[in-house]
C-alpha positions as CSV (number, residue, x, y, z in Angstrom):
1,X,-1.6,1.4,8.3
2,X,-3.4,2.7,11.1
3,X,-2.6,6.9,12.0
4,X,-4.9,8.1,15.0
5,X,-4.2,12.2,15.2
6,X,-5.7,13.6,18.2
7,X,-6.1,17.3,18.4
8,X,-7.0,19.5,15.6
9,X,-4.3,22.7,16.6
10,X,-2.2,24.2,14.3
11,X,0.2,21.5,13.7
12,X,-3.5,18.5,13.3
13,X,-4.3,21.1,11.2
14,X,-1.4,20.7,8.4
15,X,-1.1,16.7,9.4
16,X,-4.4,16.7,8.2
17,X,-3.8,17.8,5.1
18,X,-0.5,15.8,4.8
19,X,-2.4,12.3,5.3
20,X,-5.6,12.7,3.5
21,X,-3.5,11.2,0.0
22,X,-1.7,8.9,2.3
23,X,-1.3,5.1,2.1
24,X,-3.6,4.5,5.3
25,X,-6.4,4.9,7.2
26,X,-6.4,8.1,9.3
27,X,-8.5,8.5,12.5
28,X,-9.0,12.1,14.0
29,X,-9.7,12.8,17.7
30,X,-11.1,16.1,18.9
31,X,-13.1,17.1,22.2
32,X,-13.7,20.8,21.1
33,X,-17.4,21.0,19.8
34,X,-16.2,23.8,17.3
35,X,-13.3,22.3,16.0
36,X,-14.8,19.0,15.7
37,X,-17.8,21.4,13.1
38,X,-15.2,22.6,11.8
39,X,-13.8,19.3,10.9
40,X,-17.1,18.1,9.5
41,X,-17.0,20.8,6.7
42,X,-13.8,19.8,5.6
43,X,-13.5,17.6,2.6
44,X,-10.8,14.8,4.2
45,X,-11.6,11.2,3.7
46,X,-10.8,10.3,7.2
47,X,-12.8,8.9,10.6
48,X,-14.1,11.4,13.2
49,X,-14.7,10.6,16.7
50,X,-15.7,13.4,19.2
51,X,-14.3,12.5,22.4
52,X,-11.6,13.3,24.7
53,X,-8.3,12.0,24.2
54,X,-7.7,10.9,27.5
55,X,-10.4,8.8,27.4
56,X,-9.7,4.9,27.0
57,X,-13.3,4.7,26.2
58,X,-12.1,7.5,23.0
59,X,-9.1,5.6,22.6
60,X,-10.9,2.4,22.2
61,X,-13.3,3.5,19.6
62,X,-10.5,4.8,17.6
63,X,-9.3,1.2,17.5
64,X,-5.8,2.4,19.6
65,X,-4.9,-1.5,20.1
66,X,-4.7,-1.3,16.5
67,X,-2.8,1.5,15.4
68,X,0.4,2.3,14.0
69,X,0.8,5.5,14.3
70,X,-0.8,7.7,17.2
71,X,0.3,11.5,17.0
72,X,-0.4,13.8,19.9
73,X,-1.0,17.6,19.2
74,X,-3.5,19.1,21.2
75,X,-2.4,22.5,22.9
76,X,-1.6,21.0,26.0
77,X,1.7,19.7,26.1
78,X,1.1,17.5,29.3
79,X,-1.9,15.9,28.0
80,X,-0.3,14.6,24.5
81,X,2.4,13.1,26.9
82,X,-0.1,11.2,28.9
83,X,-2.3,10.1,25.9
84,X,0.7,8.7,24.0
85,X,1.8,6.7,26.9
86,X,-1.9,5.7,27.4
87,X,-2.3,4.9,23.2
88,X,1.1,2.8,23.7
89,X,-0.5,0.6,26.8
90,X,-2.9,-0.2,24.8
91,X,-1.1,-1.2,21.6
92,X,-0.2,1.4,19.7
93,X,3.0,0.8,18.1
94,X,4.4,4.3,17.5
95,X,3.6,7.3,19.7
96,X,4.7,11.0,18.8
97,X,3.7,13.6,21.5
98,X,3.9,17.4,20.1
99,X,5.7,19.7,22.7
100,X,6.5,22.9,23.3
101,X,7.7,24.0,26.6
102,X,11.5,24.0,26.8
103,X,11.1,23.0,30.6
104,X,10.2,19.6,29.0
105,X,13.8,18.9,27.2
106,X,17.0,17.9,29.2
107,X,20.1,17.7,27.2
108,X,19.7,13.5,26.6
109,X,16.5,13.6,25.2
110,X,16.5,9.9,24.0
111,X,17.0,9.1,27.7
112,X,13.7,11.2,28.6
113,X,11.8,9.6,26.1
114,X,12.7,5.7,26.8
115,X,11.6,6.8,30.6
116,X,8.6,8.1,29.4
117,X,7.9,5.2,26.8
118,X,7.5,7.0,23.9
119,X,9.1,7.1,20.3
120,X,9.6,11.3,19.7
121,X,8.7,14.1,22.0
122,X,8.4,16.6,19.0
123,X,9.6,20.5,19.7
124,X,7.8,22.8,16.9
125,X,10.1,25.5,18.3
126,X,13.4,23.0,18.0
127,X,12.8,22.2,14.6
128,X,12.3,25.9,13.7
129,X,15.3,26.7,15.5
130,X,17.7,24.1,13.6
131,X,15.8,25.1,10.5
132,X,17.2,28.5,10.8
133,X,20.7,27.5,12.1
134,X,21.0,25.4,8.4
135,X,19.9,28.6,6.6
136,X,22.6,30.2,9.2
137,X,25.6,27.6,8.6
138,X,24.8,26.1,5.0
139,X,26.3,27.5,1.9
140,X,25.5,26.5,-2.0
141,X,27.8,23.5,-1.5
142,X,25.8,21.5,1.2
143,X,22.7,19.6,1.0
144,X,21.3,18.2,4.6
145,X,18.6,15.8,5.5
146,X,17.3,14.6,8.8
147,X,16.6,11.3,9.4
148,X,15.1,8.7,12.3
149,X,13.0,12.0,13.9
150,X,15.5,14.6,13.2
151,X,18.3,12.8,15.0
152,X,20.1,12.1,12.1
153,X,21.6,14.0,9.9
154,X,22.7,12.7,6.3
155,X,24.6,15.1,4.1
156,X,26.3,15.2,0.4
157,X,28.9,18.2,0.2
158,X,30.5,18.9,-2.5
159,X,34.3,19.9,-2.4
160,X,35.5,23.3,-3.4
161,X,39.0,24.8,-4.2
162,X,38.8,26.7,-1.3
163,X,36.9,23.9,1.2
164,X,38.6,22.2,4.1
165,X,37.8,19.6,2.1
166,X,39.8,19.9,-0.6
167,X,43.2,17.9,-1.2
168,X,42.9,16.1,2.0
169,X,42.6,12.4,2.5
170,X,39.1,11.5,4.1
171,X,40.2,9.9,7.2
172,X,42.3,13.5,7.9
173,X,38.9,15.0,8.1
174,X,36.1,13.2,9.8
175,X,35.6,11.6,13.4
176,X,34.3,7.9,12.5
177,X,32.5,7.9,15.4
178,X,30.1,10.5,14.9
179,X,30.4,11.4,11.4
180,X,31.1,8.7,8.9
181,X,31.9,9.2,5.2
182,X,29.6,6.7,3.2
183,X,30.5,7.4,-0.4
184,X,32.5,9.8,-2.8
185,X,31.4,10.5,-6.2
186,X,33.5,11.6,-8.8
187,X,32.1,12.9,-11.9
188,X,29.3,10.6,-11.1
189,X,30.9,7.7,-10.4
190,X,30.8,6.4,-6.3
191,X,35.0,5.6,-5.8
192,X,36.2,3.0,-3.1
193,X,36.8,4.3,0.2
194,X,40.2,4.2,1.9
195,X,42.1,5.7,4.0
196,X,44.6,7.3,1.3
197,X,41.4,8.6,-0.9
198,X,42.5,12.3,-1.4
199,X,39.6,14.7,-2.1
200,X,39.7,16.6,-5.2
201,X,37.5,19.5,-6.2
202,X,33.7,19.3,-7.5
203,X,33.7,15.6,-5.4
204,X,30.6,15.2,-4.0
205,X,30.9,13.2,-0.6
206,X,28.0,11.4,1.1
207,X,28.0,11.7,5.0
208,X,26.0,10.5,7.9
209,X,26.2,12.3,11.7
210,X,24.9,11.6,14.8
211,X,23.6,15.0,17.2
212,X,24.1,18.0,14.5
213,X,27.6,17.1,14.3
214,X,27.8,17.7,10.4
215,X,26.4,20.6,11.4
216,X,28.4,22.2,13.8
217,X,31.0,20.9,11.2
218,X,30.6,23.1,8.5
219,X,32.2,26.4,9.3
220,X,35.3,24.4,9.8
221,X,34.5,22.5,6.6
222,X,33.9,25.4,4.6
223,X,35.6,28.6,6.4
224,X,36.9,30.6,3.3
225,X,33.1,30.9,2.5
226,X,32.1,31.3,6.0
227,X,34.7,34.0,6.7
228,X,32.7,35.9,4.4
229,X,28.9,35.1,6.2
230,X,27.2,38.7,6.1
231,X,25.0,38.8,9.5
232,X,22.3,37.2,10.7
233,X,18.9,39.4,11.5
234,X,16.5,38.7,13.6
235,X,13.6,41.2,13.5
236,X,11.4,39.7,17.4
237,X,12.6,38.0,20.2
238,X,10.3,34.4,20.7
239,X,11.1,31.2,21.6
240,X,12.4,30.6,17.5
241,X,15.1,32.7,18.2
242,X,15.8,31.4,21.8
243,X,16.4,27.6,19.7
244,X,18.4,28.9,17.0
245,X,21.0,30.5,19.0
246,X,21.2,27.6,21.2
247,X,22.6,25.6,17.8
248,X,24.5,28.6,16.9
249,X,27.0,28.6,19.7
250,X,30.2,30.0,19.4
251,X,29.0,32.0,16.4
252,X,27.0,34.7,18.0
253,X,29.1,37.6,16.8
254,X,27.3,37.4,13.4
255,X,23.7,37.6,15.5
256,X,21.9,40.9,15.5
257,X,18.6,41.2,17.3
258,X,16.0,44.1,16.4
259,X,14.0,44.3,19.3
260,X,12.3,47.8,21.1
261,X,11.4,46.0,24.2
262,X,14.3,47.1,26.1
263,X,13.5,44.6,29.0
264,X,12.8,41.6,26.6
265,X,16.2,42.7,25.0
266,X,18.2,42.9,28.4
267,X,17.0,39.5,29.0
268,X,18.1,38.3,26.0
269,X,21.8,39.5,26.2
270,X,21.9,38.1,30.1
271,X,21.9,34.5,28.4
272,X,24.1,35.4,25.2
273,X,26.5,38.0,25.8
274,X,28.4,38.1,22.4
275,X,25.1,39.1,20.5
276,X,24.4,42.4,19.0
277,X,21.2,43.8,19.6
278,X,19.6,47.2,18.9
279,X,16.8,48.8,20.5
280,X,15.1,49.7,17.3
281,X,11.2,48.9,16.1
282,X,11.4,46.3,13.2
283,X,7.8,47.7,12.1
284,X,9.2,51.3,11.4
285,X,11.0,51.5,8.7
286,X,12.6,55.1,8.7
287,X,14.4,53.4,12.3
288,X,15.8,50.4,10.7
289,X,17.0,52.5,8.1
290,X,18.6,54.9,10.6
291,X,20.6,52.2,11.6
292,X,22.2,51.5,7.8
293,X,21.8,47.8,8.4
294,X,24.4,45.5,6.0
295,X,21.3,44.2,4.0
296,X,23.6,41.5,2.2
297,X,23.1,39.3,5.3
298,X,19.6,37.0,6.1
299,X,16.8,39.1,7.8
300,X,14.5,36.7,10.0
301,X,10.7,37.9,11.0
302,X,10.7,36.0,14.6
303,X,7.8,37.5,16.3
304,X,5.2,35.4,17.7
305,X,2.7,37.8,15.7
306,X,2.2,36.4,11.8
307,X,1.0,40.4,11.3
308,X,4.1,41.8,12.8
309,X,6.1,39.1,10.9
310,X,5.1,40.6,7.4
311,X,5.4,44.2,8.4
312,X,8.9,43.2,9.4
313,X,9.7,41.4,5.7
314,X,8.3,44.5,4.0
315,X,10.2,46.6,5.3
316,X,13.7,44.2,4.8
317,X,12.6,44.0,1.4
318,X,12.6,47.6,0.9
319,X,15.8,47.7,2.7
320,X,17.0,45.3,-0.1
321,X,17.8,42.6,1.5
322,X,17.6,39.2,-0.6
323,X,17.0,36.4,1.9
324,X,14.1,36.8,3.8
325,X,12.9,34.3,5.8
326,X,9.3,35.4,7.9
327,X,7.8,33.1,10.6
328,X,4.2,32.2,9.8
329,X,2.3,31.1,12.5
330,X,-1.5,30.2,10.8
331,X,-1.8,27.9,8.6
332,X,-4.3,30.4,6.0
333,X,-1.0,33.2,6.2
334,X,1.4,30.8,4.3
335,X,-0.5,31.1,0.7
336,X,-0.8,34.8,1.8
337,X,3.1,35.1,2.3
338,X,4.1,33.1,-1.2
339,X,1.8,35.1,-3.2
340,X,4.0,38.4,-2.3
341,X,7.1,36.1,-3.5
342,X,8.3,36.0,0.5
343,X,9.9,32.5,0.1
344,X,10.6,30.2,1.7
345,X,8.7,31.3,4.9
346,X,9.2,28.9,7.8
347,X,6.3,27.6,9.5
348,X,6.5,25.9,13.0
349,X,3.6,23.7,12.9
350,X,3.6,22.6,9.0
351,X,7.9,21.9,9.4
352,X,6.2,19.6,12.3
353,X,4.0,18.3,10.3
354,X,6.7,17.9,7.1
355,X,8.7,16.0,9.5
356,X,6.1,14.0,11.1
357,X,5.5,12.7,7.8
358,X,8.4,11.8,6.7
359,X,8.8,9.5,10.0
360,X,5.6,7.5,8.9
361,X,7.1,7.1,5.5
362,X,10.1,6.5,6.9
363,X,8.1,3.3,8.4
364,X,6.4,2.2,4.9
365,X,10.2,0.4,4.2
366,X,9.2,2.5,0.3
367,X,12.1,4.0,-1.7
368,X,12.9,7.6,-1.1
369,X,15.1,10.0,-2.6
370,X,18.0,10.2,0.4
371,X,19.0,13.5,-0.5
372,X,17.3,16.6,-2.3
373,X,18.5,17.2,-5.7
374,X,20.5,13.7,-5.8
375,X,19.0,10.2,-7.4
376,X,20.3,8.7,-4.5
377,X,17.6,6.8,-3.0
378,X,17.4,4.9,0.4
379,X,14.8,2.5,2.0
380,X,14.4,1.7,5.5
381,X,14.2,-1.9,6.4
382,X,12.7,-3.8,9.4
383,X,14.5,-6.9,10.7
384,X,12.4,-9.2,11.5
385,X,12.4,-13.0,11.7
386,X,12.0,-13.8,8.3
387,X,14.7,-11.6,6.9
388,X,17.4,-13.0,5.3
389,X,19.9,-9.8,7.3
390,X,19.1,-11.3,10.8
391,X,22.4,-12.4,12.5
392,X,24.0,-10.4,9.9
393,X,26.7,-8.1,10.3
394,X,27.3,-5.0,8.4
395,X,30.0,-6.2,6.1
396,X,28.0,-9.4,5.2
397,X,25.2,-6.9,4.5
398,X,27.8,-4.4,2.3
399,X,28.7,-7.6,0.3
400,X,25.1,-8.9,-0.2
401,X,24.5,-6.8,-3.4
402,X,26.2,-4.5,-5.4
403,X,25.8,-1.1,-5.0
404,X,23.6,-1.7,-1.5
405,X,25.5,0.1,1.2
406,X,24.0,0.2,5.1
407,X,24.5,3.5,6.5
408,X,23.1,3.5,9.8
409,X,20.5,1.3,12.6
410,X,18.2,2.3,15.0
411,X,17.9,-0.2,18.0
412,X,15.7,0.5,20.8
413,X,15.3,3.9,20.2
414,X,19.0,4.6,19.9
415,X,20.9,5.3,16.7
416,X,24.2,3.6,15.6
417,X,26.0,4.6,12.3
418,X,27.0,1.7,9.4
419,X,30.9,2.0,10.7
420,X,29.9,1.6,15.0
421,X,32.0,-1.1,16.9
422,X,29.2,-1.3,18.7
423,X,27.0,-3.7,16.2
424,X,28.2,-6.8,16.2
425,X,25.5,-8.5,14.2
426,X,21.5,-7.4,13.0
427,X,19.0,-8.5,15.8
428,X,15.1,-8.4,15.8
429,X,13.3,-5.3,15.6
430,X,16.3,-3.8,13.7
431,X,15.7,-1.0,11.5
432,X,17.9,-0.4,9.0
433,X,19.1,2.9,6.9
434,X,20.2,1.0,3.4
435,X,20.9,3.3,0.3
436,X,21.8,2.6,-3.6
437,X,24.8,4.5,-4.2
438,X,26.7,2.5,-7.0
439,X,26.4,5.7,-9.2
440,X,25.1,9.4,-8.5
441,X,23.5,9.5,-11.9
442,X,22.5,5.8,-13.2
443,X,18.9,4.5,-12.0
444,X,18.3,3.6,-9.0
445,X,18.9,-0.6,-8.7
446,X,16.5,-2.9,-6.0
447,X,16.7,-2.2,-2.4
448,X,16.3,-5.8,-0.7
């Protein structure tokens, strides 16, 4: 495979590092006479061309007509728009623009980027965001993936005695159009799905969603443990913090913002009312003190400043707090943070990166583990017109080989889960979510 990165800014930066062991041929793009030296003294077994990105005279001597993969990060959000469309006229086959400005996102962002003709308008400061709404909403019980750019979301939770979950028979609990239960495992065995399957506790149940829905779906699912959520702290008002609460809606009573900037603070509270926030400096430590904060709760470091970020953690740490989770902005910072045991920091541009990543492998139709911690693995397969699923429909692909289950399609750009009325049979160009799910804890058989 063919990946053409063009822009070495934070996010080039970790992508950089990311493909050098991949399975491809990589192709850097960079105008800037001192990033493109400070390429050269790197030690990454990837192509170099110094030229502008808008270029198709750049473009062509990156061999665009032949590329796979052409990612976008540059600074300017405008530019990485206009030299995906530009890599995709002439024959690239996936385009991923990096994005920042919020102006850029209306609510049906598939729709946005079919008009544009590209395959994912990534948000560094949306992934944050949803990052921190999962360390918000998820408990010991739930493991969650994204999938298909993020807009996916694949889930195994496991059923406690005091879980939504628990005694209730699975069609009482899910909507099959969004969410869809795929399989339940009991003691490590996958059970047959019906409608009178009643869940019992330590099942572990695999689910698919479409939008967030699984999780939006968790306090519900688990609100004995969510009842008892401590609070939610973040120490800087930036953009991060802007995109977590916009997941977090209809929860903002467990939000508390530290922020001195009483204007910056005002601002905030004119878009989210129900928040708490005091006017306190998160870099002094006698003032948060002062304020006997609940320090069982999560303590975020959401400046835009990577300095600010780790005065803030020190002083939650003295506070005693036990989940702290700083924003790191530079790439050089994140060693800097896990050497004084401040894990897991979150880091805009390498979560980009991570998920940027996973989309190419996602492409590479290679087993992959479906869900952390789980021998569950999955493969994504391309229909094409050789393949013995074309015309196919999802039951005649359930019953094509045991313990094979499809769990979900993406179709020009949209995303349909296994159950949808709305596939009738497998077309050309296809790309199918299949996963091996006989049994939780036997080896993993063939994915066709």
């Amino acid at each position: 495979m063919l990946v053409i990165i063009a822009g070495f800014g934070t996010v080039g930066r970790f992508l950089m590092e990311r493909f050098n062991d991949a399975d491809a041929d990589v192709v850097f793009i960079e105008e800037s006479e001192t990033k493109v030296a400070e390429i050269q003294k790197l030690d990454y077994e990837m192509l170099l061309i110094e030229g502008n990105m808008l270029s198709h005279y750049t473009l062509r001597r990156a061999n665009v007509a032949a590329c796979d993969f052409f990612i976008a990060c540059s600074p300017s959000d405008s530019a990485n728009i206009v030299a995906c469309q530009l890599a995709k006229r002439l024959g690239a086959i996936h385009t991923i623009a990096r994005v920042y400005s919020d102006l850029i996102f209306p609510y049906d962002v598939e729709q946005l980027e079919n008009d544009l003709n590209l395959d994912w308008l990534l948000s560094p400061t949306k992934l944050t965001g949803h990052r921190l709404a999962i360390a918000f909403f998820s408990n010991p019980y739930v493991s969650l993936e994204g999938y298909f750019a993020n807009r996916m979301e694949v889930a195994m939770l496991r059923v406690s005695e005091e879980s939504f979950l628990h005694k209730k028979k699975i069609s009482k609990i899910f909507d099959s159009e969004h969410i869809n239960v795929s399989a339940v495992y009991r003691e490590g065995k996958s059970l047959r799905i019906h409608e009178k399957l009643v869940l019992d506790t330590d099942d572990k149940v695999l689910v698919l969603g479409l939008q967030h829905k699984i999780l939006y779906s968790l306090p519900k699912l688990y609100h004995a443990q969510f009842k008892r959520k401590r609070k939610i702290y973040f120490a800087g008002i930036s953009r991060m913090v802007y995109s977590a609460l916009s997941f977090m809606k209809g929860y903002e009573d467990h939000v508390v913002v530290l922020e001195d900037n009483l204007d910056t603070a005002k601002e905030l509270q004119e878009h989210n009312s129900k928040i708490s926030v005091l006017n306190v400096n998160p870099s002094e430590f006698q003032q948060l003190k002062n304020m006997k904060i609940d320090n069982t709760g999560t303590f975020v470091c959401s400046s835009d400043d990577d300095a600010d970020n780790l005065t803030y953690a020190i002083n939650a740490d003295e506070l005693g707090f036990k989940t702290i989770l700083p924003l790191v902005h530079d790439k050089e910072k994140i060693r800097f943070y896990d050497k004084l045991n401040y894990r897991p920091s979150i880091s805009p541009s390498a979560l980009s990166a991570q998920e940027i990543f996973r989309y190419f492998n996602e492409n590479l139709e290679k087993s992959f583990q479906l869900i952390e911690g789980s021998k569950l693995h999955a493969r994504i397969k391309k229909i094409d017109s050789h393949s013995v699923s074309l015309g196919k429909t999802m039951d005649e692909i359930k019953n094509f080989q045991e313990g094979i289950l499809p769990l979900a399609l993406l179709r020009h750009g949209k995303i349909f889960l296994a159950q949808s009325k709305d596939i009738k049979k497998l077309e050309k160009g296809d790309r199918l979510l299949l996963s091996s799910i006989y049994s939780e804890n036997e080896p993993n058989v063939k994915l066709f």
